[in-house]
MITIMAR-984721 format. One record per residue (C-alpha): x, y, z; residue number from 1; residue in one letter. Coordinates in Angstrom, 1 decimal, always signed. Example, Ala and Ser with C-alpha at 12.3 -4.5 7.8 and 13.67 -1.06 7.14 Angstrom:
BEGIN
ATOM,+12.3,-4.5,+7.8,1,A
ATOM,+13.7,-1.1,+7.1,2,S
END
This chain:
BEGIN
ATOM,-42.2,-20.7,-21.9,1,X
ATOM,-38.7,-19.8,-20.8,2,X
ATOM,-35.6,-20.1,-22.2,3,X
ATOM,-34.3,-23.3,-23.6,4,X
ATOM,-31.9,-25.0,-21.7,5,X
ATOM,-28.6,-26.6,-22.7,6,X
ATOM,-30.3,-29.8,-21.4,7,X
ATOM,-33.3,-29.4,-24.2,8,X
ATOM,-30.4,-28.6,-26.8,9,X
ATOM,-28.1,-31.9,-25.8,10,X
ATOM,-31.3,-34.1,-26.0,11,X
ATOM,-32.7,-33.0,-29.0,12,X
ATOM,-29.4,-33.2,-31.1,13,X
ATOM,-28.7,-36.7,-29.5,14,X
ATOM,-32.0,-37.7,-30.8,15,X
ATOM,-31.8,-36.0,-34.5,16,X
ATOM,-28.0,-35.9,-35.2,17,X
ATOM,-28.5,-32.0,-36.1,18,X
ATOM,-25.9,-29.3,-34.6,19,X
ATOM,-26.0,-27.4,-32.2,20,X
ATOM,-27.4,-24.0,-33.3,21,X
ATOM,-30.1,-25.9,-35.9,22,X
ATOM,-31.5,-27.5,-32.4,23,X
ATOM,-31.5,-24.8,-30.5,24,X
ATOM,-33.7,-22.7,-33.3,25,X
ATOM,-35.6,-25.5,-33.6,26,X
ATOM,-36.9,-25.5,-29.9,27,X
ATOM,-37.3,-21.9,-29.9,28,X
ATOM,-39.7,-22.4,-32.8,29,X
ATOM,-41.7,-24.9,-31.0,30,X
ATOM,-41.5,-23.0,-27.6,31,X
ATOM,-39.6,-25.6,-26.4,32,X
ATOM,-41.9,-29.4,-27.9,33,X
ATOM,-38.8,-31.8,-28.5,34,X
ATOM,-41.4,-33.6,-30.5,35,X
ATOM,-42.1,-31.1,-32.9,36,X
ATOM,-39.0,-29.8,-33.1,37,X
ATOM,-38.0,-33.2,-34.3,38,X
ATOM,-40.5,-32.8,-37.0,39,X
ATOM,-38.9,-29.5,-37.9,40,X
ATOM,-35.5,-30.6,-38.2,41,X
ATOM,-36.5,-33.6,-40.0,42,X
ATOM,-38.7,-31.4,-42.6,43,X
ATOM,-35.6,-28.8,-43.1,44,X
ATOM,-33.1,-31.5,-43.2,45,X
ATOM,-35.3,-33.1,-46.0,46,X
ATOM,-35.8,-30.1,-47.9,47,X
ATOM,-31.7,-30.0,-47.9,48,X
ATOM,-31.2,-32.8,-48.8,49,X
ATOM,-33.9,-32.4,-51.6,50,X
ATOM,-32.0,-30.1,-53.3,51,X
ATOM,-29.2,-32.1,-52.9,52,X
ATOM,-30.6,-34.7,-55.3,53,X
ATOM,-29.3,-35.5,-58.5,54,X
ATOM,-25.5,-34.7,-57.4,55,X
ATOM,-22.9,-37.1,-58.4,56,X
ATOM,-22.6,-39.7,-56.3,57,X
ATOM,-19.5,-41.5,-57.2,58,X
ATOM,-17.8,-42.4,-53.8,59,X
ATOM,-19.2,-44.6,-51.2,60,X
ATOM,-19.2,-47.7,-49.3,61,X
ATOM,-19.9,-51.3,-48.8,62,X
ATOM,-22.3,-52.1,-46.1,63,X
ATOM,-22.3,-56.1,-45.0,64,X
ATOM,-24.3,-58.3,-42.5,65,X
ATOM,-24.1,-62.0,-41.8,66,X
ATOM,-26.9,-63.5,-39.8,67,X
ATOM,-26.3,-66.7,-37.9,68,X
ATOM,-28.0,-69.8,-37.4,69,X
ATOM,-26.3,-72.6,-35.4,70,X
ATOM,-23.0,-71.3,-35.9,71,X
ATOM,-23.1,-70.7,-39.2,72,X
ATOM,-24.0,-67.9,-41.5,73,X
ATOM,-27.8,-68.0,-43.4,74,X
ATOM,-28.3,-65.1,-44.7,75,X
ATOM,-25.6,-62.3,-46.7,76,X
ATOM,-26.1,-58.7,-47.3,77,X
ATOM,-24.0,-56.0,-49.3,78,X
ATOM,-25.4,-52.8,-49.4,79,X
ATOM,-23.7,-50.0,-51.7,80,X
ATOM,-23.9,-46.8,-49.6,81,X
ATOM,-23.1,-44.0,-52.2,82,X
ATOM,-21.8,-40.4,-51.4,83,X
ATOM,-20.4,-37.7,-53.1,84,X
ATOM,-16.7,-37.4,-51.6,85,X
ATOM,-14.3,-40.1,-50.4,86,X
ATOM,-13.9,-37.4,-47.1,87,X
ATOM,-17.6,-38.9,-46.2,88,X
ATOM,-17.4,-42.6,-47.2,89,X
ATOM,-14.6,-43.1,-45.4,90,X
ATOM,-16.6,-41.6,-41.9,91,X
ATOM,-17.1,-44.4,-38.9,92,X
ATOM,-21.1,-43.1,-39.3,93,X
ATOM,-21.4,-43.0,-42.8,94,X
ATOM,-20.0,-47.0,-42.6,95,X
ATOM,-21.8,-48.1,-39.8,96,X
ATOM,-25.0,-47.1,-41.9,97,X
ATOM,-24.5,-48.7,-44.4,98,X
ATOM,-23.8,-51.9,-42.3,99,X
ATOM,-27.2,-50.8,-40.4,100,X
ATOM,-29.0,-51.2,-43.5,101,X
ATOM,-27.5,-53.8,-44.6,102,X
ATOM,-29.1,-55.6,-41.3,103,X
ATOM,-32.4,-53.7,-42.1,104,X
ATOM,-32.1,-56.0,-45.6,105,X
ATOM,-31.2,-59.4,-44.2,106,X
ATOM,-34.9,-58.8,-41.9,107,X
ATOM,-37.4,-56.9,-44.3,108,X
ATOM,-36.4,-58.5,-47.5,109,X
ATOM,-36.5,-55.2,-49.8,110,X
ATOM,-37.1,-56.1,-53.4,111,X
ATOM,-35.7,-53.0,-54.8,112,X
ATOM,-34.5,-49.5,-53.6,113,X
ATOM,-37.0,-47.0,-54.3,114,X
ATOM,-40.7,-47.0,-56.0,115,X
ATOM,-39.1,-45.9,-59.7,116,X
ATOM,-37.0,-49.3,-59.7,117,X
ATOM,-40.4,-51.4,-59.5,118,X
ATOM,-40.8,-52.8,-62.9,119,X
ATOM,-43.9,-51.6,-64.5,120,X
ATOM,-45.6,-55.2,-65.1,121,X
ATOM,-45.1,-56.1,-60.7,122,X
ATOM,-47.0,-53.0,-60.5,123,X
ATOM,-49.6,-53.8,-63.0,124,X
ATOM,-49.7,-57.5,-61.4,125,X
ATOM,-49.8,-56.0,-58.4,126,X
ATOM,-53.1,-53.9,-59.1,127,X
ATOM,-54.8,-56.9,-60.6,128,X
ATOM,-54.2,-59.0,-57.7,129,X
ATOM,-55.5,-56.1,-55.5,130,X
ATOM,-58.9,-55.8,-57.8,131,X
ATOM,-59.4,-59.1,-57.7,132,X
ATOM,-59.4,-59.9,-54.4,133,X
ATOM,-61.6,-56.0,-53.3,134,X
ATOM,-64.2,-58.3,-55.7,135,X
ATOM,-64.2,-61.5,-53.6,136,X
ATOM,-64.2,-59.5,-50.7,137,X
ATOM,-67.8,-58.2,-52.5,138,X
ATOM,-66.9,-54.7,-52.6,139,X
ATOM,-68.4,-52.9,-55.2,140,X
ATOM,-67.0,-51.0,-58.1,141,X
ATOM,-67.1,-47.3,-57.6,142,X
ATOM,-64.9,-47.9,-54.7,143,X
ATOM,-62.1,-50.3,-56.3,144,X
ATOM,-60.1,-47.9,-57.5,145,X
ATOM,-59.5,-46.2,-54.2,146,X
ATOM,-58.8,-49.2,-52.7,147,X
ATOM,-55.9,-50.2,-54.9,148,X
ATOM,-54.2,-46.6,-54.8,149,X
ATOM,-54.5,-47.6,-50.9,150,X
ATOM,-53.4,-51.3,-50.7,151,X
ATOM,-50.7,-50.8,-53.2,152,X
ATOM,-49.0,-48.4,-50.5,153,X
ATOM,-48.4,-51.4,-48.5,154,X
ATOM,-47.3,-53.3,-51.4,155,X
ATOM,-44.5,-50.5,-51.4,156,X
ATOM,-43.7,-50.6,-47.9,157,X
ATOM,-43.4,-54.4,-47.9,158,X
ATOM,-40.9,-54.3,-51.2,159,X
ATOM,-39.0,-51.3,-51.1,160,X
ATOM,-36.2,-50.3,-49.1,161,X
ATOM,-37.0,-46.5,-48.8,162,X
ATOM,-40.9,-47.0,-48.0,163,X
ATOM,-39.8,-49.6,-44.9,164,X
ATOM,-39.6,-48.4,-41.3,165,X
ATOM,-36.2,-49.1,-40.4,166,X
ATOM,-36.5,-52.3,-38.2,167,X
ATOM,-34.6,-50.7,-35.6,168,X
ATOM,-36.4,-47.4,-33.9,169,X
ATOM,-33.5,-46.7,-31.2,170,X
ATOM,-31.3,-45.8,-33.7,171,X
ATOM,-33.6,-44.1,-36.2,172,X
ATOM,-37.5,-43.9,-36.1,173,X
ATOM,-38.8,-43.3,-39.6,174,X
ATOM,-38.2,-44.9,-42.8,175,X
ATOM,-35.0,-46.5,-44.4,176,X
ATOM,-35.5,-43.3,-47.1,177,X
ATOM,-36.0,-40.6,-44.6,178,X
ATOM,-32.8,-42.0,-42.8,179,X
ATOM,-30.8,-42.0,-45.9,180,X
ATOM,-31.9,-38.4,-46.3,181,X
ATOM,-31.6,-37.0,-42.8,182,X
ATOM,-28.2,-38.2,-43.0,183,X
ATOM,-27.3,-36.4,-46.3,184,X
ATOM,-28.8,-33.5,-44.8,185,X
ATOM,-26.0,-33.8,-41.2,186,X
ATOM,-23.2,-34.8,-43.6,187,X
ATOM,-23.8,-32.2,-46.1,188,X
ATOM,-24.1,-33.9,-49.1,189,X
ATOM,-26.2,-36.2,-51.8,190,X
ATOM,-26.3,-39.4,-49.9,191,X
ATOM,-28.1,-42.7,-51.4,192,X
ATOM,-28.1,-46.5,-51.6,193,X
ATOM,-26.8,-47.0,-54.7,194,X
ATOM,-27.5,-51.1,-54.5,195,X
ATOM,-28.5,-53.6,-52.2,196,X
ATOM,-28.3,-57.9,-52.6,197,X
ATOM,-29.4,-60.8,-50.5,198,X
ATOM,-28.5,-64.0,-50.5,199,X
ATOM,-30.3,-66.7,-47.7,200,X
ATOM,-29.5,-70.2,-47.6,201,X
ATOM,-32.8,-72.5,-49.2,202,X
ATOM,-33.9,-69.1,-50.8,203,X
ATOM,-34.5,-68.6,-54.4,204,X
ATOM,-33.0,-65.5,-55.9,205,X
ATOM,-35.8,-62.8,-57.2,206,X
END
């Protein structure tokens, strides 16, 4: 194909938050597919911010949401958006993330953060549960096993923040993990949610 246009440049950073010059590359790389050069930039950006990992993140944020019923509030969410410098916390983007997922929170109900805070007894409940029922369903036994490694992925999706599409694609289509990490990789540093709570009305706490 021919050159890529200024048009294919705007578009593509709108879409994927990267700079100029990384979107420009990145349609040059994929002859000019914005859909695989989103899948480039997302893959580089995670690789970034994959070696970003493990830096101290001791600034940050307070995401909140309030949803309302009747004209009152039912359900609160803090969200603990961590960073590495105040410079970033304090960024209209940076805060308006963490008050996005803190609205991603109040509708998919994350238990915890990511897979390594799921207790290792949920997980082993989890798997029993998951046997049990392959069993009823008169499956036999030399396929159980693959059939918990696969049902337990959704059991991670429906618990965990960073497994969970974020619930709104417009803004970011992928999951609440890959948007915490494509946005370390724009802003340049470790980026991670540090802590999340719920509270609903008639709700018991977990």
């Amino acid at each position: 194909m021919g050159e890529v246009t200024a048009q294919q440049v705007s578009a593509l950073r709108k879409a994927t938050g990267a700079g100029m010059m990384d979107a420009k590359r990145a349609l040059e790389e994929t002859a000019g597919d914005a859909d695989r050069a989103k899948d480039l930039l997302r893959e580089k950006g995670l690789a970034s911010a994959a070696k970003r990992t493990g830096r101290v993140t001791e600034q940050g944020s307070i995401g909140h949401y309030l949803h309302f019923q009747a004209d009152r509030p039912v359900i609160g969410v803090l969200v603990e958006l961590a960073s590495e410098t105040d410079f970033v916390a304090k960024s209209d983007a940076f805060r308006r993330a963490a008050n996005d997922i803190a609205m991603h929170v109040a509708a998919a109900r994350p238990r915890w953060v990511r897979r390594e805070d799921v207790p290792e007894d949920a997980i082993a409940k989890e798997r029993e549960l998951i046997a049990a029922q392959a069993r009823n369903e008169g499956k036999p036994e030399s396929v159980i096993a693959k059939i918990i490694e696969g049902r337990i992925g959704t059991f991670y999706e429906d618990n965990v923040l960073y497994d969970q599409p974020f619930v709104n694609p417009q803004k970011f289509e992928g999951t609440v993990g890959a948007m915490v990490q494509a946005m370390a990789a724009q802003m340049g540093e470790n980026i991670e949610v540090a802590r999340i709570s719920r509270l609903a009305v008639g709700e018991e706490s977990e």
